[in-house]
KELONU-175947 format. One record per residue (C-alpha): x, y, z. Coordinates in pm, 1 decimal, padded with zeros to 6 digits. Example, Ala and Ser with C-alpha at 12.3 -4.5 7.8 and 13.67 -1.06 7.14 Angstrom:
<nodes>
NODE, u, v, w
NODE, 01230.0, -00450.0, 00780.0
NODE, 01367.0, -00106.0, 00714.0
</nodes>
This chain:
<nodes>
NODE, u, v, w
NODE, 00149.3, -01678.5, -01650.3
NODE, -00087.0, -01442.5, -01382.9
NODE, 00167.6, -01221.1, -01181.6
NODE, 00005.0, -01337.2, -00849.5
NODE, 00189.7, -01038.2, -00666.3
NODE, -00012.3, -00751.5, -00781.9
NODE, -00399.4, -00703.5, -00695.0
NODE, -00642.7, -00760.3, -00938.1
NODE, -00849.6, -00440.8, -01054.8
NODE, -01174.5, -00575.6, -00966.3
NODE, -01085.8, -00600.6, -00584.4
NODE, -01148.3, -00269.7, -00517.6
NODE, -00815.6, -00217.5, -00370.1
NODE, -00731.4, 00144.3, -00305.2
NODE, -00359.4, 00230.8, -00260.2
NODE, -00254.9, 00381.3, 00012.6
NODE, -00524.1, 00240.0, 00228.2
NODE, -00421.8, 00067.8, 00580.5
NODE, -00513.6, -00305.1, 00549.8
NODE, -00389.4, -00390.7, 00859.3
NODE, -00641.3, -00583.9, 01132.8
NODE, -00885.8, -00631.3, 00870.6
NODE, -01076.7, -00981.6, 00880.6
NODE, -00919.1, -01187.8, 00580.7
NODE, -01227.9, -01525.3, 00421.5
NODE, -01121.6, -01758.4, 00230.2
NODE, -01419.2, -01922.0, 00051.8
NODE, -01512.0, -02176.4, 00347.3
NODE, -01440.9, -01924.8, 00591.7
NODE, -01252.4, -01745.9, 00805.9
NODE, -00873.8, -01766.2, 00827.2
NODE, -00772.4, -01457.3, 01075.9
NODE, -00632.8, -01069.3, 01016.3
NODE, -00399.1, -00878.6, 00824.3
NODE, -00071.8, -00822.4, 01029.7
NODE, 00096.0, -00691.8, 00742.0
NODE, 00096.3, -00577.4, 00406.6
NODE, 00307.1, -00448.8, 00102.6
NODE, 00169.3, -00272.7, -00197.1
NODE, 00511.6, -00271.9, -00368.1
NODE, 00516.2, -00273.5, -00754.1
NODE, 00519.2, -00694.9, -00855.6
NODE, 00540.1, -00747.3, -00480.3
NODE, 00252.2, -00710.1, -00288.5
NODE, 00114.5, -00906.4, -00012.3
NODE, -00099.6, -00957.3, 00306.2
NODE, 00086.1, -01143.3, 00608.2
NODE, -00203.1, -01276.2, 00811.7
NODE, -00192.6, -01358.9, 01149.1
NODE, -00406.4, -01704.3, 01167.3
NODE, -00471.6, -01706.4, 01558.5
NODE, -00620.5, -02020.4, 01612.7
NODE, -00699.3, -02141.7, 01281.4
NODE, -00326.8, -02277.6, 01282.1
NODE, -00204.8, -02206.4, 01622.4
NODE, 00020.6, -01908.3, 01648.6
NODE, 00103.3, -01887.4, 01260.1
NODE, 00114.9, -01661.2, 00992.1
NODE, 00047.8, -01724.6, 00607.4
NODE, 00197.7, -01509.4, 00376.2
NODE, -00098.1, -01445.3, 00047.3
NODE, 00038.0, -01279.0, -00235.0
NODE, -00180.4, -01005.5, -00343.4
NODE, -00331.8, -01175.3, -00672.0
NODE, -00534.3, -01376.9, -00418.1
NODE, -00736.3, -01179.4, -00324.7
NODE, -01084.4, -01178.9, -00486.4
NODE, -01232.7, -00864.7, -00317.4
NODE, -01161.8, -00582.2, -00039.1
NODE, -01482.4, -00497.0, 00184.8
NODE, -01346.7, -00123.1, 00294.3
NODE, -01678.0, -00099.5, 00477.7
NODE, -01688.8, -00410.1, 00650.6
NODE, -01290.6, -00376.2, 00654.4
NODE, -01307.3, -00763.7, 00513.0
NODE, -01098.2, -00899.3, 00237.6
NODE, -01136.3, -01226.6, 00060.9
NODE, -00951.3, -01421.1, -00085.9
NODE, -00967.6, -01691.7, -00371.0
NODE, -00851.6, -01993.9, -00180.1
NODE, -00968.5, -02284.7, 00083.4
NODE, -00867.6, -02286.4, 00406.4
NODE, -00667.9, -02623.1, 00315.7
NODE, -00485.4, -02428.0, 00031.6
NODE, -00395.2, -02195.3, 00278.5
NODE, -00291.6, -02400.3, 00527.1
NODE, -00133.9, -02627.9, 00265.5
NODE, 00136.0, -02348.0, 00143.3
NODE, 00473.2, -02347.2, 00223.7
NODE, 00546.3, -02262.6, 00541.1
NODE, 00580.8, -01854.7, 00608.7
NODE, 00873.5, -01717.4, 00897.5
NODE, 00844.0, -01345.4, 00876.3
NODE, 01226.6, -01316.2, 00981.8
NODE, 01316.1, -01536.0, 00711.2
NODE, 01093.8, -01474.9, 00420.7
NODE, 01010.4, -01129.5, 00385.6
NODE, 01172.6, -00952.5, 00114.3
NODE, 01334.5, -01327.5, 00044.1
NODE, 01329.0, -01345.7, -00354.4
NODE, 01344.5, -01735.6, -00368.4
NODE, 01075.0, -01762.8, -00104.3
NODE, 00814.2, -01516.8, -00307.9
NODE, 00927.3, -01763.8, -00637.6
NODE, 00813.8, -02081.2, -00445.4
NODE, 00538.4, -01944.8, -00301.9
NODE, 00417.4, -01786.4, -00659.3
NODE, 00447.3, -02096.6, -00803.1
NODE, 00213.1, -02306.5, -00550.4
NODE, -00044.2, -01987.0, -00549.0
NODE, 00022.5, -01952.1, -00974.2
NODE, -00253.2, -02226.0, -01037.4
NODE, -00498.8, -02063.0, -00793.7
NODE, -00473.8, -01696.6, -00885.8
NODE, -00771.3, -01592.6, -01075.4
NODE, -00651.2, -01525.6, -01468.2
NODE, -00815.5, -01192.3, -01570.0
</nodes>
């Protein structure tokens, strides 16, 4: 099984670098920015603020998601449709960050979308 919680080396991903505000595309468009990230080892993750898109929510993507990082165009995207997105279980950053059993779920509904390498 894909660890979906660590980047892929073809997205370009630099460590160290500030993903925050950058525009986050899923493949039929755009779902909002990055509010906050985590580039810990078999733990990493964009929270992104969906403004609109799903009124006043945030979606937590774990990091194996994500296809490509645009430094230039400060743009990432990701691997998923905006109804997989919207789809996952729900994300409460006061509950759910750092929660082990919430990171398990969530792997295993993103596990079958995660680009294998």
């Amino acid at each position: 099984m894909v660890n979906v919680w660590i980047y892929r080396e073809t997205s370009g991903r630099l460590a160290g670098t500030d993903l925050t505000g950058y525009k986050v595309e899923a493949l039929d468009g755009s779902i909002g920015k990055v509010d906050k990230h985590s580039d810990e080892v078999d733990a990493s993750y964009l929270v992104v603020d969906t403004g609109p898109w799903i009124f006043g929510k945030q979606v937590l993507l774990p990091a194996g998601t994500v296809s490509l990082i645009d430094m230039d165009e400060q743009k990432i995207n990701v691997e998923l449709t905006k109804e997989q997105i919207k789809s996952a279980p729900e994300f409460d950053k006061e509950k759910h960050l750092g929660d082990v059993q919430y990171q398990s779920v969530l792997g295993g509904y993103y596990g079958g979308t995660a680009h294998r390498a």
